[in-house]
N, C-alpha and C positions, 0 to 999 in steps of 0.2 A: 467897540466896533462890532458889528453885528456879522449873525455867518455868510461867511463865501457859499453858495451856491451850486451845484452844478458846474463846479471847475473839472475840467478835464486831466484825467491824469497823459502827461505825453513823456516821451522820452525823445532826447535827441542825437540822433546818428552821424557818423561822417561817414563817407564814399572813402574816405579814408583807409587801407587796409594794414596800418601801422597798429598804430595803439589807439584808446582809451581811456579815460580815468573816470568815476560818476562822482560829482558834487552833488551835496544834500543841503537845502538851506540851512544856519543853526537852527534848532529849537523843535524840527517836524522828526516824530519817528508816526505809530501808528498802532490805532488799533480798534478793535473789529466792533461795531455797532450795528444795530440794528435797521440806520440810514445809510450803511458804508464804512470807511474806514476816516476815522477822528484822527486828529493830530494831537500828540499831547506834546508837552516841554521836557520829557525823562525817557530817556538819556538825550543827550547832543549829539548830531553826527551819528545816527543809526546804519550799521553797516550791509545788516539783515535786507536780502533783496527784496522780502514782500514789505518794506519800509519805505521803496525808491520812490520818491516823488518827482525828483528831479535831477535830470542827467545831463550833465556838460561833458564836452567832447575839448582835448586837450591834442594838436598833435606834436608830428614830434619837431626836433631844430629848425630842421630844412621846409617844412608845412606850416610852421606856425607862422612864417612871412610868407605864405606862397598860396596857400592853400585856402577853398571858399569853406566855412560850417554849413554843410545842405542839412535841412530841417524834414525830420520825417515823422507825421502822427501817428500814435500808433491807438487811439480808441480807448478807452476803459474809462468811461465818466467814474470821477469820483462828488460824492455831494457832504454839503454840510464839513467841509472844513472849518475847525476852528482855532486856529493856533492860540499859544499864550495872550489876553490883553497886554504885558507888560511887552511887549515882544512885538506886536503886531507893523506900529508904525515904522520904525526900523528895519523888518523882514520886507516890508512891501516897499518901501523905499528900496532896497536892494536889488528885490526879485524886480522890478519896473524898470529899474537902472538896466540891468542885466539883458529882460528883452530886449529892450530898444537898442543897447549897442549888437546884440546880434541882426536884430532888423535891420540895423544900420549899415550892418556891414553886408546882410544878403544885399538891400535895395544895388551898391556901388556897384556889381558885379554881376554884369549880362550872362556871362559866361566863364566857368572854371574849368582848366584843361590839364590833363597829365602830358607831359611830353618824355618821349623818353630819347637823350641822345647819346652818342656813340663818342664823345668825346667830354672828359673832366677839365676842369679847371689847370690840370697839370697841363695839358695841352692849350699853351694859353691862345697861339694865335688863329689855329682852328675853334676852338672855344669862344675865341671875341667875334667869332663871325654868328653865332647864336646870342651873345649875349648883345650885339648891337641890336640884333632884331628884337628880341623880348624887348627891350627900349625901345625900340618905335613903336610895340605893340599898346604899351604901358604911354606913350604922349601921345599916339595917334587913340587911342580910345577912353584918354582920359580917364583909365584908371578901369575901365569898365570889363575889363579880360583880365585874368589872373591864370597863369600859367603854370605850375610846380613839374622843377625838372627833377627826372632819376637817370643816374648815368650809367657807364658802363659796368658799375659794381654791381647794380642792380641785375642787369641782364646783359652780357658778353654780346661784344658787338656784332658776332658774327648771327646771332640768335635774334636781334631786333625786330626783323619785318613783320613775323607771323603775329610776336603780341598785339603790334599797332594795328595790325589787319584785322584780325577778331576782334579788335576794342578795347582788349586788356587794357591798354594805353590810348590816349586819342591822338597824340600828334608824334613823329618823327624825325630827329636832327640827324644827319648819319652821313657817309661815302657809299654811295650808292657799289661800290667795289666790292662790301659786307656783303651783301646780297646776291653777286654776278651770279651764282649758279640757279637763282628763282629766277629770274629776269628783271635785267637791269640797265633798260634803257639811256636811266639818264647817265650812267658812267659814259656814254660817248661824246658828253657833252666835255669831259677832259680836252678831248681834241679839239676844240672849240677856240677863235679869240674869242679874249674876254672882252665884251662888247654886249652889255646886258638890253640896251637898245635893241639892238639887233636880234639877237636869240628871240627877242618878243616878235618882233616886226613881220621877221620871218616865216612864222609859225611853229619854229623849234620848240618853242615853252608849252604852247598848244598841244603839240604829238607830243611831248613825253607828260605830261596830265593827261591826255584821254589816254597812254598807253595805263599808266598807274593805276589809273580808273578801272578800266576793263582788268586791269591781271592782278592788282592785289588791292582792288578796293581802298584804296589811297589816293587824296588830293592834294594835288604838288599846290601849293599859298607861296613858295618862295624857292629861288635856285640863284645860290649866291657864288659869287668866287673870291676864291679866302685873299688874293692878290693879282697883279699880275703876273709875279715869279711862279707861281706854279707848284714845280717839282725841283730839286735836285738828288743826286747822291753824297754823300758825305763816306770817306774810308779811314785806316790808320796807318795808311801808306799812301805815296802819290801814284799817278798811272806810271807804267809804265813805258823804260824810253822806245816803244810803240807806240806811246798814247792810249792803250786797253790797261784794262782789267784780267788782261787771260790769267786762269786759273783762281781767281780768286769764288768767294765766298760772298753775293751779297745780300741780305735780306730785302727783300718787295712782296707787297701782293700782286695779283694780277695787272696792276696797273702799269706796274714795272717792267715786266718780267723783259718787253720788246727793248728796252732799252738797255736792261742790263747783258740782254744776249750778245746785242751788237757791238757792247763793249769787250765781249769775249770771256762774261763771268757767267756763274750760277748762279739762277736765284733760287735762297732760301727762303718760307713763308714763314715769319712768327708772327707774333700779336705786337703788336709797336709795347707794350709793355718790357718783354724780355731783350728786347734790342740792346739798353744798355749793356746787360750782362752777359750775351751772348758775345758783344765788342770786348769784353772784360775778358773773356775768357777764350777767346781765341774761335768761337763755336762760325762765326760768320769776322768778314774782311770789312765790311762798310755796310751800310745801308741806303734805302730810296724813302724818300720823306720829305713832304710837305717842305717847301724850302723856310719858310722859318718855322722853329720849333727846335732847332739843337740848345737852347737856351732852356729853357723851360724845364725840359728834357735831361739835361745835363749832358748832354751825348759829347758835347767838346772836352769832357774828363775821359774819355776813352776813344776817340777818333780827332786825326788834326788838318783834316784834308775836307776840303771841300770842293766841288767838283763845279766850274760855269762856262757856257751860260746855262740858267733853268733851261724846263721843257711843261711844256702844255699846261693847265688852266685847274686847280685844285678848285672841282665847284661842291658845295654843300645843299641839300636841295633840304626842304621843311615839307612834311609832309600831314594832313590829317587823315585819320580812320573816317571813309567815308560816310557810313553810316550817323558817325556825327557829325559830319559836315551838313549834312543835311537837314538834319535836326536843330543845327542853330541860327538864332536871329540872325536878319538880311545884312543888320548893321555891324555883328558880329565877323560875319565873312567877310564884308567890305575893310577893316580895321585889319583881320589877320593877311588878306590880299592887298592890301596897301602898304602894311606892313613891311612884306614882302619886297614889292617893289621899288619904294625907299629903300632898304637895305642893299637888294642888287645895284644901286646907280652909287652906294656910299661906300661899299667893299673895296672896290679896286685901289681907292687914293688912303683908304685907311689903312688897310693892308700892308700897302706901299709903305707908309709909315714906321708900320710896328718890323716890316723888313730892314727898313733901313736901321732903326735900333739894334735889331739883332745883328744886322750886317757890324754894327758897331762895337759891339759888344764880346762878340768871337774875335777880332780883330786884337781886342785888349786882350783877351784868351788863349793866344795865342794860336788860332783855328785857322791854318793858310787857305788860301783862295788858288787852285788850279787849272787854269783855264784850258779848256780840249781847244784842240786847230778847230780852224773854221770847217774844214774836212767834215772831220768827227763832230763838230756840234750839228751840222749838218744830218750827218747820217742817224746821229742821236734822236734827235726832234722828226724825223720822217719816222724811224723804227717807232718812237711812240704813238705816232697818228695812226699807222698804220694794226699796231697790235692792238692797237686802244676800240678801233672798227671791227677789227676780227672777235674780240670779247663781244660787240654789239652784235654782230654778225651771227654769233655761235649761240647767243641768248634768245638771242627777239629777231633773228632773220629778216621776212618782210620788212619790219616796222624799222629795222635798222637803216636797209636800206634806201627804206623811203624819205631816214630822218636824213643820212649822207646828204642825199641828192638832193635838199630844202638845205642843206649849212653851206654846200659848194656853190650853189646860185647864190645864197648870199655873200660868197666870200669868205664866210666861218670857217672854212677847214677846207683840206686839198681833199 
């Protein structure tokens, strides 16, 4: 076989900020001639970095099904390679194999996206409301978007927005409740029915995207709601023959807190992480949570009460870093916005679903179902709507009040 020519030496990188590994074909180490640097057959596998001819990028578990290999040249013509003849047909067979399936896989993939959400797998039915969506991402673009999640190990949920807003990250799964003290419009969207038509129609979906936009450089693609149940409390005692809570202990973030007042408890703030063990330990009485999730959770090992009916509208909203939003193909946005709104019109009945299993399942667990008077459910579901606007109120002012008065024309909320 005669010499390779003017082959470039390149190396290849991931976006990746995990790891690396460099693969060297068999048989190339190098050495220094008077037309450049020769290949010879001694040693195999040169580990010496002025030897690198060729570098493959490896990532890690979770990347290696998620993640695109972006290709970056980096210059240095090398000329007059000559590897072994015994050796040649074989190495070039390999190295051609190897391009093409990396070609093959940039061509599939319009666009590769980091997403970072606020909720793991432990949280399975706030979690299925992300993982439906990357599903529609993945049939509605035919494969052509590739998305890799990092959760809240990664970066604590309370810390998410700022990465996604600089870039760090492109896209955001989250409660917009993490955020309340930056401004956090769409948390008012809790107070909302769930009625994903409508929040469109309206122009609700509208103002809380241009609010995004204008205040943390984020484009709302999607705002789902995890059911129609909402919210409950779950304790390890039943109410009171009041029907309150007085004196007790209960953990909520702000979303809660109007509800738990009016039951006549405290709310304490943890991270739904410490929840079990603060129930364990006597640290807090019950909790406020997503109403299904004590399963998943295990929270029915250490609380047997459960509090109904729900109250208000558990919505998860998808957001991307704008700056890349607007850097990606037209067809790209279209897939992640369609996405979206497939997912908003399939939440509520799937939801329902994965509720009524849980409902079934504490049941065998022996987790009672307590239901408040109509009174108190009453007074329950007002104190939420109510504190739920005061958070929008005390964030985003104007913009809150202007979103109120577009959800009570439509009927969305008092």
């Amino acid at each position: 076989m005669g010499a390779l020519r003017s082959m470039s030496k390149s190396s290849y990188e991931a976006k990746d900020w995990h790891r690396r590994i460099l693969l060297k074909p068999t048989g190339f180490t190098t050495r220094r001639s008077k037309v450049g640097r020769v290949p010879t057959s001694n040693p195999i596998w040169s580990n010496r970095p002025a030897h690198r001819f060729f570098d493959l990028v490896l990532c890690t578990e979770t990347q290696a099904t998620t993640s695109l290999i972006h290709l970056k040249h980096k210059g240095n013509s090398m000329t007059h390679l000559r590897p072994p003849l015994h050796r040649f047909t074989s190495l070039t067979r390999n190295f051609i194999a190897v391009a093409m399936a990396v070609g093959s896989s940039l061509a599939l993939h319009a666009a590769d996206l980091r997403l970072l959400s606020s909720f793991n797998s432990t949280q399975k039915p706030t979690h299925a409301v992300l993982e439906r969506y990357l599903a529609n991402v993945k049939t509605i673009g035919a494969g052509s978007v590739r998305i890799t999640v990092a959760g809240p190990e990664v970066v604590p949920i309370f810390e998410q927005l700022q990465p996604v807003s600089s870039g760090t990250f492109d896209m955001l799964y989250t409660h917009p409740v993490f955020h309340a003290g930056n401004g956090a419009l769409a948390l008012t969207v809790d107070a909302m029915a769930v009625d994903p038509a409508a929040r469109r129609s309206s122009g609700v979906w509208d103002a809380v995207d241009a609010f995004y936009q204008k205040k943390h450089k984020l484009k709302l693609v999607a705002m789902m709601s995890v059911s129609n149940e909402g919210y409950h409390l779950f304790t390890k005692q039943p109410l009171s023959p009041a029907g309150d809570l007085a004196g007790r202990k209960i953990r909520g973030t702000p979303t809660y807190f109007g509800v738990i007042e009016a039951l006549g408890a405290q709310p304490v703030v943890l991270p739904g992480s410490e929840i079990y063990s603060a129930l364990q330990t006597g640290v807090i009485d019950g909790a406020g949570w997503p109403a299904a999730g004590m399963v998943s959770m295990r929270h029915y090992e250490v609380a047997k009460y459960r509090l109904r009916p729900t109250f208000g509208a558990a919505t998860q909203p998808v957001f991307v870093n704008l700056d890349r939003w607007n850097k990606l193909d037209a067809k790209v946005k279209e897939v992640l916005l369609e996405a979206g709104r497939k997912t908003e019109l399939e939440m509520p009945a799937l939801g329902d679903a994965i509720q009524k299993e849980e409902d079934a399942e504490l049941d065998r667990r022996g987790v009672q179902i307590v239901q408040m008077s109509p009174a108190t459910a009453t007074k329950v579901r007002k104190a939420f709507i109510d504190s739920i606007w005061k958070l929008g109120a005390d964030c985003c002012k104007d913009e809150a009040v202007a979103l109120r008065a577009m959800a009570v024309k439509a009927g969305l909320t008092q």
